[in-house]
Wavefront OBJ file of the C-alpha trace (Angstrom):
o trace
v 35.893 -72.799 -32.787
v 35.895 -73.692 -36.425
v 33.306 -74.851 -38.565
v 33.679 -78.674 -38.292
v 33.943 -78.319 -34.446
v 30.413 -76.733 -34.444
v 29.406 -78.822 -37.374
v 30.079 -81.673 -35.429
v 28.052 -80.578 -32.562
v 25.183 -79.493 -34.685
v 24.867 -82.861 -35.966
v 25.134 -84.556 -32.448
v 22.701 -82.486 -30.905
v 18.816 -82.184 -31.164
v 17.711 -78.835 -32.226
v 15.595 -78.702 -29.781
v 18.024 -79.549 -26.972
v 19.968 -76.418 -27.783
v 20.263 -73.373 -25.450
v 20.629 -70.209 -26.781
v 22.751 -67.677 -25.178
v 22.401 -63.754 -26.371
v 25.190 -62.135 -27.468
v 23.761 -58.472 -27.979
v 22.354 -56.131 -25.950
v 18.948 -55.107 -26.185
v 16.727 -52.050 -25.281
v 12.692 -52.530 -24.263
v 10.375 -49.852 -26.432
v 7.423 -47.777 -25.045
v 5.525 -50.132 -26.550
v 7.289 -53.023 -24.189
v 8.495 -54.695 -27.773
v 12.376 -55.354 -27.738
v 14.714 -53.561 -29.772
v 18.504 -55.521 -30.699
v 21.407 -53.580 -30.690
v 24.318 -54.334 -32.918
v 27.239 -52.326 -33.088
v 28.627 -51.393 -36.600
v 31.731 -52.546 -35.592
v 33.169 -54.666 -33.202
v 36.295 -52.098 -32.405
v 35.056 -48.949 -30.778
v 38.092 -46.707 -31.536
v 37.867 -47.630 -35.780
v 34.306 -47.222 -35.772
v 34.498 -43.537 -34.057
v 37.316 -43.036 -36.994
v 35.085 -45.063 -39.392
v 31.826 -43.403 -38.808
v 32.814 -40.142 -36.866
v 29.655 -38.349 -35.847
v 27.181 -40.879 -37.915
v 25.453 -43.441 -35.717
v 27.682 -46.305 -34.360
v 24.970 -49.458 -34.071
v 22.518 -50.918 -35.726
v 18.901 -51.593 -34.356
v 16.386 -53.783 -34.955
v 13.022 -53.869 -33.873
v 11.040 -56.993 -33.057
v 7.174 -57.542 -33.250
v 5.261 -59.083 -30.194
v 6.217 -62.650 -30.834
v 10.309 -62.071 -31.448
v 10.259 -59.692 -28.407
v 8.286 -63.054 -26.256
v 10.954 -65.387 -27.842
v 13.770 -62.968 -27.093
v 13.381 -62.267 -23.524
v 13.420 -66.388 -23.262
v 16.597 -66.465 -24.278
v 18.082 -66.691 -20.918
v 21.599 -69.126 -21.261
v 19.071 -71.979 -19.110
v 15.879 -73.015 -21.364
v 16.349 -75.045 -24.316
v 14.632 -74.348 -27.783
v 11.941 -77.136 -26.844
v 11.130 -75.124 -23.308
v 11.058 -71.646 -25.364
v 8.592 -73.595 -27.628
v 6.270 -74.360 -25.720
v 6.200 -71.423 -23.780
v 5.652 -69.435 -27.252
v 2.591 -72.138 -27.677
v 0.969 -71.462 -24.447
v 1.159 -67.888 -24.666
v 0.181 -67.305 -28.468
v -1.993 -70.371 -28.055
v -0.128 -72.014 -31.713
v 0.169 -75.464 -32.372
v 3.112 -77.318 -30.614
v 4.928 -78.216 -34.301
v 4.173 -74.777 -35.956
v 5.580 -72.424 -32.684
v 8.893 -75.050 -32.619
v 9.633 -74.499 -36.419
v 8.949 -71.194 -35.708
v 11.435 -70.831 -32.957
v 13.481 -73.254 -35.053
v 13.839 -70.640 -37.824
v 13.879 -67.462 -35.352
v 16.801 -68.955 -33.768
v 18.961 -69.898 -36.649
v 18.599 -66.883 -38.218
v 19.571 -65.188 -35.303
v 22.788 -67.841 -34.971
v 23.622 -67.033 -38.597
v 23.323 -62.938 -37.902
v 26.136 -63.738 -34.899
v 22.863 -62.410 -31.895
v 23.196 -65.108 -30.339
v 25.301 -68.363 -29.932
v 24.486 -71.655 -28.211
v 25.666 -73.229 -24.934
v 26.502 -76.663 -26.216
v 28.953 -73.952 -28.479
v 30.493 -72.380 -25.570
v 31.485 -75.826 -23.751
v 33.131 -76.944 -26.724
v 34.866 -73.456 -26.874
v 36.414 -73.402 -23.253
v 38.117 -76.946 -23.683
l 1 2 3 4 5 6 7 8 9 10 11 12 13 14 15 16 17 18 19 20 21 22 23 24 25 26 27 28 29 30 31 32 33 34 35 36 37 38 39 40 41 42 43 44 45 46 47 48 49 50 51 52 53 54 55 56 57 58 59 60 61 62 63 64 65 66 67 68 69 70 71 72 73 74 75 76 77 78 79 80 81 82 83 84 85 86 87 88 89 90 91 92 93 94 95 96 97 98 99 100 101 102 103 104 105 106 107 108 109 110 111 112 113 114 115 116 117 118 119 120 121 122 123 124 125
C-alpha cells in the first residue's frame, strides 16, 4: 500500500474508529510489564551474517500503562474502546487517556509495531 492509499484512509477515518493490529511479538516480565520484540532485521539468514554471535532483536520495555494499552491491542477494539478502558482502569480523564492512546498508537504506527485494520482491508483488495 502506498502512502496516498493510507493517506487517503487516514483522512476518511476517525482516529478513534481505528483498530490496531500488532505486528511484533512480545514477551511478559517478572514484573507482569510487557516487553516488544523487534528483530534487527527482517531477513533471518543476513542478520546471522550481519550480526553473527551479537544479539539479533531489539527490546523494549514498557511501563504499567503501555503494557495495559498493549495487551488491548487485540485486531477487535477500536482506539475509542482501548480509551476508555485505559480511563477506567487508571481512573484519567476521558480526553487526556484518548490523546494519550492517540499518541501511544501513532508512535507505535510510525515505529512499523503495529498497523491498523482499516490498513489491512485496503491491502487485500
Amino acid at each position: 500500500m502506498n502512502f496516498f492509499e493510507r493517506r487517503k484512509v487516514f483522512k476518511n477515518t476517525n482516529a478513534l474508529d481505528l483498530v490496531p493490529i500488532r505486528k511484533v511479538e512480545h514477551q511478559i516480565e517478572e514484573g507482569g510489564n510487557i516487553t516488544i520484540i523487534i528483530p534487527k532485521f527482517r531477513n533471518d539468514k543476513f542478520a546471522k551474517f550481519a550480526l553473527g554471535n551479537r544479539k539479533r532483536h531489539i527490546f523494549i520495555h514498557l511501563d504499567e500503562i503501555g503494557t495495559f494499552t498493549w495487551l488491548l491491542i487485540d485486531g477487535i477494539s477500536n482506539i475509542r474502546v482501548i480509551s476508555e478502558k485505559l480511563k477506567d482502569h487508571f481512573g484519567e480523564s476521558l480526553l487526556e487517556s484518548e490523546q494519550r492512546v492517540n499518541k501511544f498508537m501513532s508512535r507505535l504506527y510510525q515505529e512499523r509495531y503495529i498497523t491498523f485494520r482499516q490498513l489491512e482491508v485496503i491491502k487485500e483488495t
